[in-house]
N, C-alpha and C positions, 0 to 999 in steps of 0.2 A: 732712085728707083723706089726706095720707101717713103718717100713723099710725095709722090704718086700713086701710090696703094693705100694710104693715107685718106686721100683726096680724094677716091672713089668708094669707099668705105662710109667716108662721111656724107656723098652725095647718096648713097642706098641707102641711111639711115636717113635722111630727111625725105625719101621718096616714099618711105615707109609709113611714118607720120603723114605724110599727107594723104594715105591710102586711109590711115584708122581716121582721122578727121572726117575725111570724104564717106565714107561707113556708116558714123555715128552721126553724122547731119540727119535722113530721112527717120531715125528712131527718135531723135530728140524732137521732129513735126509731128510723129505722128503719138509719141505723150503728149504734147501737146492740146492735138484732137483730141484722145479722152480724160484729162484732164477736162477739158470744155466740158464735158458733157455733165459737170455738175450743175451746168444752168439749164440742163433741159430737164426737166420733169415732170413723172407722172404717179398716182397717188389713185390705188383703188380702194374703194370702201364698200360699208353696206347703208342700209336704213338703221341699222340697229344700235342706236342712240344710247347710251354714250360709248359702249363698246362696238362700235362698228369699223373697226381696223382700220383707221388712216393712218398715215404712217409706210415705210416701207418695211413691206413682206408682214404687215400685220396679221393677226387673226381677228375675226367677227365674233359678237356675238351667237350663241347656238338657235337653229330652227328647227320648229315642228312640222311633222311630216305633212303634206301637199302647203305648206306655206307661199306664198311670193315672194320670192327674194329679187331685191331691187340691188342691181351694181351699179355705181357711178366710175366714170375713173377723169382725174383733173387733170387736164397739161398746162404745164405751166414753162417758161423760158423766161430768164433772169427775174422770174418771179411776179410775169405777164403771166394771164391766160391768152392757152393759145386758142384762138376762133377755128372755126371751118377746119375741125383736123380728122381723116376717121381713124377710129380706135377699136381696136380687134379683142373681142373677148372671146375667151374657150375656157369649159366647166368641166372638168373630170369627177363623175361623184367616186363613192370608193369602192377599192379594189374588191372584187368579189366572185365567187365562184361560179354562178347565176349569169351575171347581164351587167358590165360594166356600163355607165350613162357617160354620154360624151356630148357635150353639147356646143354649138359656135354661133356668135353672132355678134353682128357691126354698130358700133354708132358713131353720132357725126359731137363734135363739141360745140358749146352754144355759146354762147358773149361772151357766158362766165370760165370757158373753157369745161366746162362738163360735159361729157357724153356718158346716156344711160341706157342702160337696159334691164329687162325685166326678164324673168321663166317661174313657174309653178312646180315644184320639188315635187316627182313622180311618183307616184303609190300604186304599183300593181297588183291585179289580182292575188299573183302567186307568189310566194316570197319576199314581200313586200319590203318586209324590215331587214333582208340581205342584203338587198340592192339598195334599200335608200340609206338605212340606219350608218355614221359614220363618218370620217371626214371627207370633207370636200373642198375641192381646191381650183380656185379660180384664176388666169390669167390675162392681163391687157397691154395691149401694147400698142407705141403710138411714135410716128416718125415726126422730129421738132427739130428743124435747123440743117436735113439730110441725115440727120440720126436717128435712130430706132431708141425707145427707151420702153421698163418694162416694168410691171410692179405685179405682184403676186400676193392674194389672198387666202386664206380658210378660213373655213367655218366648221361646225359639227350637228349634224341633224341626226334628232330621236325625240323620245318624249321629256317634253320639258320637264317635268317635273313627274318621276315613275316611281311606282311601286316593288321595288325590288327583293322585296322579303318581308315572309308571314309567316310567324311561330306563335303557336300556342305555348304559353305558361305557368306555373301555379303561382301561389301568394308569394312563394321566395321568388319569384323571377326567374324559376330554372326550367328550362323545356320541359313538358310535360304533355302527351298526346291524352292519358285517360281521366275522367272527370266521373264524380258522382254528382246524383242529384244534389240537392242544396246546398252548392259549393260553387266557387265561384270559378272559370276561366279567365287566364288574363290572355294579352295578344301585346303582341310586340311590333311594331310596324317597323320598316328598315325603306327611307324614302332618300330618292337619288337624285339632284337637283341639275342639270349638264349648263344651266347659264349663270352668266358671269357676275347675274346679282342674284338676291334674293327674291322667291317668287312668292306668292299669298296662295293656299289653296285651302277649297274647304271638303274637310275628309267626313267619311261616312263608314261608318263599319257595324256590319250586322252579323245578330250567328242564328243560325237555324238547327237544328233540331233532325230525325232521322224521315222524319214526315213531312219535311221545308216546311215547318210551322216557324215565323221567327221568335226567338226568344227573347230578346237584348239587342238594345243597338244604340249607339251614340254617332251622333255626328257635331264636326270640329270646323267653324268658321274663323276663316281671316289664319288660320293655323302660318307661321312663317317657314318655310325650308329652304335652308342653307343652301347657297353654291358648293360644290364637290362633290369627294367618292361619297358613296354610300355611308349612311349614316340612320344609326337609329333614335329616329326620331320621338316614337312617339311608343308608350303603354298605359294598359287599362285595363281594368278587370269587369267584366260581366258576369250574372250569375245565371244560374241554372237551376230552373224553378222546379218544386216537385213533380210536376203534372209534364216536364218534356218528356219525347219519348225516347225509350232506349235505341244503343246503335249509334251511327257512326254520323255524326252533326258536323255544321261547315261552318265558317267563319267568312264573310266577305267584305273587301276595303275595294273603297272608289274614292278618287281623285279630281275635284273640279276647279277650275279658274275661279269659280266665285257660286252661289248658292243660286241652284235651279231657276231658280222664282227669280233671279236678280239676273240671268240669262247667261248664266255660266256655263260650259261645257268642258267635259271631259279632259284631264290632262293626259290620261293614260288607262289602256285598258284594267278590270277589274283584275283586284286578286283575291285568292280564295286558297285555303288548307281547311283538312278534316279534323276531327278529332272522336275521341269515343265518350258518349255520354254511357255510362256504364254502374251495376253496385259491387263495388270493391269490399271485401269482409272475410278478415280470416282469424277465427278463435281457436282457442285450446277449451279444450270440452274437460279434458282429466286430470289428474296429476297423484300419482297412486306410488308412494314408497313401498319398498317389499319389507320394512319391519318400523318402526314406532320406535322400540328401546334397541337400544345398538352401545355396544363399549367404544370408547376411540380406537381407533386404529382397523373398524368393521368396513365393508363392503358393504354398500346400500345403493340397488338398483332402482329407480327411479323413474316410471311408466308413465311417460306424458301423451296424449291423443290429441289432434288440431285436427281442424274441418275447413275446407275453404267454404263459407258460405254467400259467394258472390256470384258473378255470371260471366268472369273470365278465368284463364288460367294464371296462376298466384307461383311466386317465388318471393319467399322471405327467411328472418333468420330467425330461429327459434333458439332460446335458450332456458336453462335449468336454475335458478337459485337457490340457497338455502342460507334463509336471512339476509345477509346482502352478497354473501360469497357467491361466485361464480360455479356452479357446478359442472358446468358444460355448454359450448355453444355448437351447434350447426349449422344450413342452408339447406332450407326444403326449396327442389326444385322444380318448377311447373307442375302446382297441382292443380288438379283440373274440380271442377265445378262439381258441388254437391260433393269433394272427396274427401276421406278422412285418413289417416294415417298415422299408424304408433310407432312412439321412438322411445328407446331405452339408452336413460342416460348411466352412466356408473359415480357413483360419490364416494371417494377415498373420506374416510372421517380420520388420518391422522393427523395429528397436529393439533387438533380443535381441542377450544377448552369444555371441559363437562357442560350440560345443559341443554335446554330446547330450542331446537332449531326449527323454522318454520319455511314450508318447501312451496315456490310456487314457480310455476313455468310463464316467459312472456314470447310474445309471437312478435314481432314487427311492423310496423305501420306499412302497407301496402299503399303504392300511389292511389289517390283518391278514395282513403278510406275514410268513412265518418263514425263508423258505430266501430270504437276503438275500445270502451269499457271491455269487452270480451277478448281483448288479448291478452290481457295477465291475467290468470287463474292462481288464486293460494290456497293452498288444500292438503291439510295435516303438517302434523309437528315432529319432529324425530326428535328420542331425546335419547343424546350421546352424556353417556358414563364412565368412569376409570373404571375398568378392570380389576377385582380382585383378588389375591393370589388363589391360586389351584386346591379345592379341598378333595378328601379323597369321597370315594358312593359309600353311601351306607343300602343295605339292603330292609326294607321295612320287615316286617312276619305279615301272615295273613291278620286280619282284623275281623273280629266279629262284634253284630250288636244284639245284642239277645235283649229280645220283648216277651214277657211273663203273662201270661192272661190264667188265672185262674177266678172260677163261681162268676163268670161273667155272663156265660150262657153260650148261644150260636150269634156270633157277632162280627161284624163287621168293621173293622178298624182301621181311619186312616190317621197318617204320624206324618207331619213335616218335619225332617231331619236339616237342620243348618251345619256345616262346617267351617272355621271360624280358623283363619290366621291371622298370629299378633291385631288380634280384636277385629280382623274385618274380617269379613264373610266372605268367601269364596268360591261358594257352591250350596244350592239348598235343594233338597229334593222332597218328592212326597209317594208314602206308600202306603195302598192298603193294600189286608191281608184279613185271613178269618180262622177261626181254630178249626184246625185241622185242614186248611189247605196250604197252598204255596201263597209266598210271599209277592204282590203282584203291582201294576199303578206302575205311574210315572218315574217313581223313585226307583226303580229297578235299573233307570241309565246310567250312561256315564259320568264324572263329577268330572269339571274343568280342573287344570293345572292352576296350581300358585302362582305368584308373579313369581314371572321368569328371572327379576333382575333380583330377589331374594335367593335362587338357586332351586327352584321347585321343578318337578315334572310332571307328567300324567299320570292321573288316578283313574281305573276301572275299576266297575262294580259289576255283583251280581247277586242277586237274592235265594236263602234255601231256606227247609221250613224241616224242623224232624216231626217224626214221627207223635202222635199223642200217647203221652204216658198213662191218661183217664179220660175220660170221656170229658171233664170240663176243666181241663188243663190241658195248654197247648204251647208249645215252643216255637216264637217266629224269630229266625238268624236272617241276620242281613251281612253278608259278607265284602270286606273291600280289599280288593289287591293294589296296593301302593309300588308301582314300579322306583327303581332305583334313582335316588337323588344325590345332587353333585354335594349337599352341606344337611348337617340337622335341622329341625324346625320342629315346631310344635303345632301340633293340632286339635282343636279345641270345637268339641262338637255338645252341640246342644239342640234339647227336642225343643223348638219353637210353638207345635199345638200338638194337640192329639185328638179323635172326635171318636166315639160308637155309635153304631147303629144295629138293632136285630136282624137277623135276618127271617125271624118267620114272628108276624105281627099278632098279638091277640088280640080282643075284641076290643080293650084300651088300649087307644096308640101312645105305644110308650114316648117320650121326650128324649131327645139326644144329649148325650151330654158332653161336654169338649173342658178341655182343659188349654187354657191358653196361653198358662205360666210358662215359662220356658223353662225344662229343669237341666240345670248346668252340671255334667259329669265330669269324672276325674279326665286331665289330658291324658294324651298320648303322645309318647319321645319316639324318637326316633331312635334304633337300637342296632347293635351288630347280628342281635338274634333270628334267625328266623322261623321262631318256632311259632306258634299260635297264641295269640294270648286274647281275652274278653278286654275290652276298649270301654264297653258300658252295660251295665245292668238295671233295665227300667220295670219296675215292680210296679203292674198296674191292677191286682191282684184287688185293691182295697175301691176299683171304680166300679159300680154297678150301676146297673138299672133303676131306676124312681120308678115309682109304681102309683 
């Protein structure tokens, strides 16, 4: 019995095998069949020499919009052309939101096993470069032997050789939209080449002016532009003559196969950007410190004025120096034309060593400025000193100057008084007066303060006169109120001239007579007292009249 279950066991196993045998025969004919199919072939191309896609599933060289493009496709079997065969092409151009193009059509192959055909790449009125610009993708196909076989092309159509970008620049090469006159524009061109060699073009580039006057223009033959992306090609700089006009100027680039006159035509449409032919200028008009002598460690404000005097609105950086130190920087922002504007800086003077410091304010270079002399302005000197320790006020006395005229007659007297510290002069005044009236003239103002950085303060004056004691004797006082000073000093006054004249003339006109010695009187200290005391006594008693 198990060698019968055996024997039937083995017979289902060999019935089995000959089922997967019998299975695997029609798959192993029919690889066969497409294995075959390497000897059937077919091969589309273009015209477009040496990149015209042969090959399978090549790409073409690229074409320009309403071009002819001519398809071939070869069949070939064991590496015959096949004669008399038809070969079916269809064109899908690309995908688009607009009007897809779909195109179909037959040919027959000839000796050489070629069949061709031709179409004209479609340029429509409206959207023209949606629907054509792009890839496009060709198919053929061709039965050789009871087989179909198929080959596939693209290509890419736009402008051969475009203009893809137009910047204005200045001399560094950095974008720049605004120009002054006699200065120069440069241009940057940015040119896109979509075929698979290098093409020759000759460029043209103008710029005009706010009245299309042109101003500048160069044009470039035989120029070479590389196959690929975008690239910048090409810069240069034009100028801009005094005489263009103001306002907002154009730049234009054109692109042709070869120069007009040699019967070149356009690669691609013009391109054009604006710019501003404009006068940029902005100065500091002032620079005004609030003191001259300052100790270290003072507060000094620091009044600068700037003006835009150009014909746009101006932002730049103003800053404060003082010698080369930084004393303050800002950002003036959009000032408008014809405008001026005051800033106050503050300058900490600690730390500084003693000495004169020289203050001047600079404004910024403004794009497209030329008259830049007027941004720095230097204007006064501070001069910072140590500090000396703290003295206590002394309070002055009144001061008087008594003038003596005696046997002089009715006369008229004028005395230039000088005041004189540690040898300089400080203050000079002039007064006349006559016996028996007040004391009167110019000299009856006030006398400026000492220098401050000796410790001095202000001096006021006023003039009295007493009474006559006789008829040709008379007393002229000339009084000074010296308000409180931080330290002593000495003051040292001296009559610089003296001059008379009569007042009632007789029938010989007498001569004047002036003294113009200067006569030097005892000083005067500074005291704790403040009682009164005479300062000087001038005895003119001995000057008369010539006769």
């Amino acid at each position: 019995m198990s060698e019968k279950k055996s024997r039937m066991s083995f017979l289902l196993i060999f019935f089995l095998c000959l089922l997967i045998v019998a299975y695997q025969l029609p798959l192993a004919h029919l690889w066969v069949v497409y294995a075959s199919n390497s000897s059937r072939v077919i091969d589309l191309y273009t015209q477009k020499e040496p990149y015209d896609g042969r090959g399978l599933n090549q790409a073409s060289d690229a074409f320009a919009p309403q071009d002819e493009v001519f398809l071939y496709a070869e069949a070939m079997y064991n590496e015959d052309p096949v004669e008399n065969r038809l070969v079916a092409f269809e064109i899908y151009g690309p995908v688009n939101p607009v009007f897809n193009v779909t195109l179909s059509r037959t040919g027959t192959t000839n000796a050489s096993g070629i069949a061709s055909v031709s179409f004209r790449l479609p340029w429509p009125a409206e959207d023209a470069e949606t629907v054509t610009f792009g890839v496009w993708t060709v198919y053929a196909v061709v039965e050789i032997a009871g087989e179909s076989v198929q080959d596939t092309l693209t290509f890419q159509v736009g402008w051969i050789v475009d203009i893809v970008s137009l910047v204005t620049v200045n001399v560094d090469l950095q974008p720049q939209t605004r120009f002054s006159r006699e200065t120069f524009v440069g241009v940057e061109l940015g040119l896109r080449n979509i075929a698979m060699l290098p093409r020759r073009a000759t460029l043209t580039i103008v710029t005009y002016d706010n009245l299309s006057v042109p101003i500048d223009d160069i044009a470039l033959n035989n120029f070479e532009v590389k196959p690929g992306d975008m690239d910048v090609d090409l810069s240069c700089m034009f100028s801009i003559p005094v005489e263009a006009a103001l306002g907002q100027a154009m730049v234009r680039a054109m692109a042709y196969t070869a120069p007009l006159a040699d019967g070149g035509v356009a690669y691609c449409p013009e391109a054009s950007t604006v710019f501003l032919i404009t006068w940029c200028d902005v100065a500091v008009v002032s620079v005004v410190p609030s003191a001259t002598a300052v100790d270290v460690g003072d507060l000094v404000n620091v009044t600068v004025r700037a003006v835009n005097e150009g014909f746009e609105m101006e932002s730049f950086d103003l800053g404060v120096y003082c010698n080369e130190i930084l004393v303050g920087e800002l950002q003036v922002v959009d000032m408008a034309p014809s405008e001026e504007r005051e800033f106050t800086f503050v300058w900490n003077t600690s730390g500084l060593a003693a000495g004169d410091y020289t203050v001047s304010a600079n404004a910024s270079v403004v794009p497209g400025e030329i008259d830049v002399d007027d941004n720095l302005l230097v204007d006064g000197v501070v001069r910072v000193g140590v500090p000396g320790p703290p003295q206590p006020a002394f309070a002055f006395p009144m001061v008087f100057l008594v003038v003596l005229l005696a046997g002089v007659g009715a006369m008229v007297c004028t005395m230039v008084l000088a005041f004189c510290y540690k040898k300089r002069e400080i203050e000079k005044g002039r007064s006349s007066f006559s016996s028996g009236s007040p004391v009167g003239g110019s000299g009856g103002g006030g006398f400026s303060k000492p220098d401050e950085r000796s410790g001095g303060s202000a001096l006021s004056s006023r003039s009295l006169i007493a009474k006559p004691k006789e008829e040709k004797i008379s007393h002229g006082y000339r009084r000074l109120e010296v308000s409180s000073l931080r330290k002593p000093f000495v003051l040292r006054p001296r009559v610089e001239s003296f001059s008379m004249k009569p007042l009632e003339w007789s029938s010989q006109k007498p001569k004047e007579e002036s003294s113009s010695n200067s006569s030097s009187v005892a000083p005067m200290r500074s005291s704790g007292s403040s009682k009164p005391f005479v300062l000087a006594v001038i005895d003119l008693s001995r000057l008369r009249k010539k006769k």
